[in-house]
N, C-alpha and C positions, 0 to 999 in steps of 0.2 A: 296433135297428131295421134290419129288411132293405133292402139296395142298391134304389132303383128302378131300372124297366128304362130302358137310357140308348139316344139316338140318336145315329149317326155323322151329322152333316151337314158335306159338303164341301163349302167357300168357303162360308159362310153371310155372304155382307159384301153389302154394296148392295141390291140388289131380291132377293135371296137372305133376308137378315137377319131378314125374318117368319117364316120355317120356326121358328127359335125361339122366337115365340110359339104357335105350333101347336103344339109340344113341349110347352112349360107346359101348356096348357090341357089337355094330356092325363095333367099328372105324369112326363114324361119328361124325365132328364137327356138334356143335349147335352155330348157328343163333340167338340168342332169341331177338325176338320181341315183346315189352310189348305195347298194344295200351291201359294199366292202368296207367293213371298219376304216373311220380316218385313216388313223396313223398307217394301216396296211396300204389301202389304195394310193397313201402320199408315198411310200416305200415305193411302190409301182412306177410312180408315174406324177414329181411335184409338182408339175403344173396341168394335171388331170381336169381341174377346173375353167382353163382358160378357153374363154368362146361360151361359157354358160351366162345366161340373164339371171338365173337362180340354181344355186346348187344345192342339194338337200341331203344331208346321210342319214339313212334311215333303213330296217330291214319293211317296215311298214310303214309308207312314206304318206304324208298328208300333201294333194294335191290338189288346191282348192278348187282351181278352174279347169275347164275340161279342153284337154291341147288338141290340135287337130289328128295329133298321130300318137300311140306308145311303141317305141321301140325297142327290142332288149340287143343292146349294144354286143353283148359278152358273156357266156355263159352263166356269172352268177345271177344277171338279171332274168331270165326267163322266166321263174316263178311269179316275181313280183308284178313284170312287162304284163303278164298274161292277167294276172289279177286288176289291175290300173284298166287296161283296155276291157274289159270286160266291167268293171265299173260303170265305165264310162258309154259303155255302148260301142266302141271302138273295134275297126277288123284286129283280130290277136288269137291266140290258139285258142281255144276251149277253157277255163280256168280250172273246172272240174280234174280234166287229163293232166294240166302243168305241171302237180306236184309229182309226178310218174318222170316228169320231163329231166327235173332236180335230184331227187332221191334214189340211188342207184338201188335200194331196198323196194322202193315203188315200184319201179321201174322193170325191176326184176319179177316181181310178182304182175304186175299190168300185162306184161309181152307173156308169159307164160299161162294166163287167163285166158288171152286172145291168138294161143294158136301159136305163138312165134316161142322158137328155140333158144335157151339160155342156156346159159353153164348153170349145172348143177351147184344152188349156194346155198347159206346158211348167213346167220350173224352172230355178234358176240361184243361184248362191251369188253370183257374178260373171258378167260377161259377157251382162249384159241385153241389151244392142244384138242380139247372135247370136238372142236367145232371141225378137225380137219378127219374126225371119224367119220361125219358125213358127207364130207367133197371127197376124201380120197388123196392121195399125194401124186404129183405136184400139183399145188394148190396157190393160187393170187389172194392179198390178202389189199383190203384197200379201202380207203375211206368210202362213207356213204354220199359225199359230195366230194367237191374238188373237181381238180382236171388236169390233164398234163402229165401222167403219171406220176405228181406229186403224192410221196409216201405212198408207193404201191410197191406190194414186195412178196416176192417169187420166193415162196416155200418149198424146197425140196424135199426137207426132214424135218424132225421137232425142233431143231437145233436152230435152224434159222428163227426160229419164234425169238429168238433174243434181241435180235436185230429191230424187231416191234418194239421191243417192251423196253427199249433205248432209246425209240423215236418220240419228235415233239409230236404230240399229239394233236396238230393241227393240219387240214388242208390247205391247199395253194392259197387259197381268198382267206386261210387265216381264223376259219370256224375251229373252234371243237372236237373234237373226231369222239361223240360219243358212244358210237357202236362200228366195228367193222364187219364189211361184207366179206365175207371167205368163200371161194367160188373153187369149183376145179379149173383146175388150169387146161385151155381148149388148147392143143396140137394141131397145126395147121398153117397157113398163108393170112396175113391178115392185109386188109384192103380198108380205105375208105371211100363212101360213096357220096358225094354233095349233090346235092337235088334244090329243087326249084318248084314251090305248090303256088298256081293260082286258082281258085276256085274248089279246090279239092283234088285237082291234076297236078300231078307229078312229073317234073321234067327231072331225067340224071342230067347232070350238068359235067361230071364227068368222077374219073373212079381213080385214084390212086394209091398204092401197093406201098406198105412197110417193107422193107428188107435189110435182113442182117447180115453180119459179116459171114454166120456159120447155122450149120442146122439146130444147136441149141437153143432150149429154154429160157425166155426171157420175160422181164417185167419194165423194161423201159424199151419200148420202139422205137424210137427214134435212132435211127442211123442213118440208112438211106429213105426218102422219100420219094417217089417215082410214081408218074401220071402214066396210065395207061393205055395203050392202043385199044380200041371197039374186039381186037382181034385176039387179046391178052386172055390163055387157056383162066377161067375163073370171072371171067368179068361179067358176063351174061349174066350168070346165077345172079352173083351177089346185088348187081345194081337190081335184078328182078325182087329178090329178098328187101330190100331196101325201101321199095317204094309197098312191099306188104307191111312193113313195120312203121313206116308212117302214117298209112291206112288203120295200122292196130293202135297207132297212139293219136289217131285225129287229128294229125298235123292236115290245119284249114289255107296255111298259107306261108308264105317267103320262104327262106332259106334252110336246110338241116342236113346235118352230119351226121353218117350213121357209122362208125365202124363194125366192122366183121370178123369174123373169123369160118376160113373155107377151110374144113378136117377133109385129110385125103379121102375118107373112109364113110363123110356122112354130108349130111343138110347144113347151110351155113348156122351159125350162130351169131344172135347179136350181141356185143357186147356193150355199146354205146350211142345213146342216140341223143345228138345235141339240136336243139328247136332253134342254129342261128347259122351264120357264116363261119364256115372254115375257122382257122388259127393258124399260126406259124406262118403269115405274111401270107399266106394263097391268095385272097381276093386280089392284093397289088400285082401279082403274076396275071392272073386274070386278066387286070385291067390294061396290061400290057401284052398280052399276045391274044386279045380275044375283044369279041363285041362285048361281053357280059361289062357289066355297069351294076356290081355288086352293092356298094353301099347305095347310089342312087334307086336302084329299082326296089331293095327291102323299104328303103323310106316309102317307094313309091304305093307298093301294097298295102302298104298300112294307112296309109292315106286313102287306101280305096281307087286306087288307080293301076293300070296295066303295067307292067312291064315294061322297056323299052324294047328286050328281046330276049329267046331262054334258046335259040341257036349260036355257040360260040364261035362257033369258025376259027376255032385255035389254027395259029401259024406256028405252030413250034408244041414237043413235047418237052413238059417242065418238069422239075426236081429240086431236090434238097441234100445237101449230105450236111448232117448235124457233127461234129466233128468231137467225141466224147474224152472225155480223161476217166479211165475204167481202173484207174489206180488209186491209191491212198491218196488223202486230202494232203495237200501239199501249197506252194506258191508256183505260180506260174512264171517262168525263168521267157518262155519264148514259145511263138507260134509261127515253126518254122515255116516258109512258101508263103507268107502272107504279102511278099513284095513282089513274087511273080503271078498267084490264082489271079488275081481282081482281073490281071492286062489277057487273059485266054478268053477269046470269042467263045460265049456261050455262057460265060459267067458273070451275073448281074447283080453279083451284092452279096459282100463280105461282110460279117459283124463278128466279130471276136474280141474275149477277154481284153484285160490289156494286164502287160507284162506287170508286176510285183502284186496279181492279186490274187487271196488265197482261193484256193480251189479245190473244191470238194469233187469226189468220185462225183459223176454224171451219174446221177438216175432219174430226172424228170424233165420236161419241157422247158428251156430256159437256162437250165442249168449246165448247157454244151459250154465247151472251152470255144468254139467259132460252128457259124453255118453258114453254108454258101448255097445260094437260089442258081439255078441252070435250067438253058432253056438250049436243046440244040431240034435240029429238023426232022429226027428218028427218033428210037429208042435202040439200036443198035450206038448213033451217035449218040445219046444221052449216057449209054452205060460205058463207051467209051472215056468222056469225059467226065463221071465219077470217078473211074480206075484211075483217072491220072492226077483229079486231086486229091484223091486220097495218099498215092504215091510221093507228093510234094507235100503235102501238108505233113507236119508232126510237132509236136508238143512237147515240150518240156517243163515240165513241175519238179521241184526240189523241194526238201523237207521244210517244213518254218523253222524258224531260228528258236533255238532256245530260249525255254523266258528268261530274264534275269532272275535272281534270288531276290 
């Protein structure tokens, strides 16, 4: 029996991992390529490999045969996705552009060559203090890769520099943090914009809005998550800014995330531009209140085929509230309202801790004590029922126990 035609998907782990059900469905083996250290990507995710014909851990992977598609599952692969398809002859971004795609130092300098607005940065392996002469205070301090606001940390004064110089020096995927990017800190609304390129055309696929509890300064967004209406004061701009920045970084094709930041006072700013799908569970919302067919159609482009559609026709405005513990690392005693949220119309999926595990302050993606997906038929009703899980929701963390002697 002849070999079927197989796909290369890079990091297929986490909100990645449906790419290979889109495989199957089509009779394609999966390739999986993880450029995340074993032991990291087993920590993820221990059965990460399962549904692969061949799995490979490698930051520069040998692929001897040439698959019908490369796809990068997950933010770490993008570089290497882009490199493999380009090897190969394969639809994938520009390989030239990718390293801009990974390297927030790249990437920083790339958009500031071509026109687009960054926050004023600098770098430093050491020697932060010097480094916040040139940004100014308050100042974000954060690795050169990673994601998720893993180890990103909101500088006020000198003093916070400590809280650095305490930290593992690794990002989310578990690299190195050999230099940090120190930027000013941008004031403003921050939004994200998902878009959709076939051909070199841009579809917004749609834009949704961080929001916090208060008007203060932060370095972890995640609170609330909220999709926005066409009609949302700031939308226009930014999805318009969005598709300039994909145009500045060459993005040829499928799916990207662009975060922003809109200053009352001036032009947006980008902060972040990811060459893939979403995160934090978006595409499964998608695939449930809308025509989009997220993991099928990026498979599908890369394969050199159309889309199935880039009109969503959402029935429902969706959201997230991430549900944070902003206090001292502690054990988590109870996550009180977790027997009433699940049963409220409008809310489709509860994940939280479980009680006697230790819990550290919330400051990155993953790291919430619970988060809950919602979907109601407004945004008047969406922000109603935030207010009310938040009201029912509460947390309880207690000190850990003393060690023994």
């Amino acid at each position: 029996m002849p070999q079927r035609d197989s796909v290369v998907l890079v990091d297929p782990v986490l909100n990645g991992a449906p790419f290979k059900m889109a495989c199957a469905d089509r009779g394609l083996d999966v390739v999986g390529v993880y450029t995340i250290d074993r032991p990291v990507v087993t920590a993820m995710d221990p059965d990460h490999a399962a549904g692969d014909v061949r799995s490979v851990y490698a930051r520069e992977p040998d692929v001897p045969t040439r698959p019908a598609a490369v796809v990068p599952a997950t933010e770490p692969g993008v570089l290497v996705a882009a490199r493999l398809a380009g090897g190969f002859g394969l639809p994938g971004q520009p390989a030239a552009v990718a390293p801009a795609l990974r390297d927030k130092r790249r990437m920083r300098r790339h958009a500031r060559a071509r026109g687009i607005r960054v926050p004023r940065f600098t770098t430093a392996a050491v020697g932060l203090a010097e480094a916040l002469h040139h940004t100014g205070l308050p100042a974000i301090v954060k690795p050169t890769s990673g994601a998720g606001s893993h180890n990103v940390f909101l500088v006020r004064e000198p003093n916070d520099l400590d809280r650095i110089a305490r930290a593992d020096r690794h990002d989310l995927f578990g690299d190195a943090i050999d230099e940090w990017l120190v930027e000013e800190y941008v004031r403003g609304r921050e939004f994200a914009v998902n878009t959709f390129t076939v051909d070199g055309g841009h579809t917004v696929l749609d834009v949704w809005e961080y929001r916090q509890p208060g008007p203060g300064d932060y370095d972890n967004p995640y609170w609330d998550f909220v999709q926005v209406g066409p009609d949302t004061p700031g939308r226009a701009t930014v999805a318009w800014f969005a598709q300039r920045v994909l145009d500045a970084f060459e993005i040829a094709l499928g799916p990207a995330h662009v975060e922003i930041k809109l200053p009352t006072d001036g032009d947006p700013v980008l902060i972040e531009l990811g060459a893939r799908l979403p995160g934090a569970g978006i595409p499964s919302q998608w695939e449930r209140h809308s025509a989009l067919r997220p993991y099928a159609d990026t498979l599908a482009v890369h394969l050199g085929e159309s889309p199935t559609t880039l009109e969503p026709g959402f029935d429902a405005r969706l959201g997230m509230c991430f549900v944070r513990h902003d206090g001292p690392a502690g054990v988590l005693r109870a996550v009180h309202g977790l027997d009433t949220v699940p049963t409220w119309t409008g809310v489709e999926g509860v994940a939280a801790a479980a009680p006697g595990s230790p819990i550290g302050t919330t400051t990155a993606l993953g790291a919430e004590v619970a988060r809950v997906q919602l979907a109601a038929p407004d945004d008047a009703t969406l922000a109603s029922l935030i207010a009310r899980v938040r009201a029912e929701i509460r947390v309880e963390v207690v000190d850990r126990p003393a060690r023994a002697a």
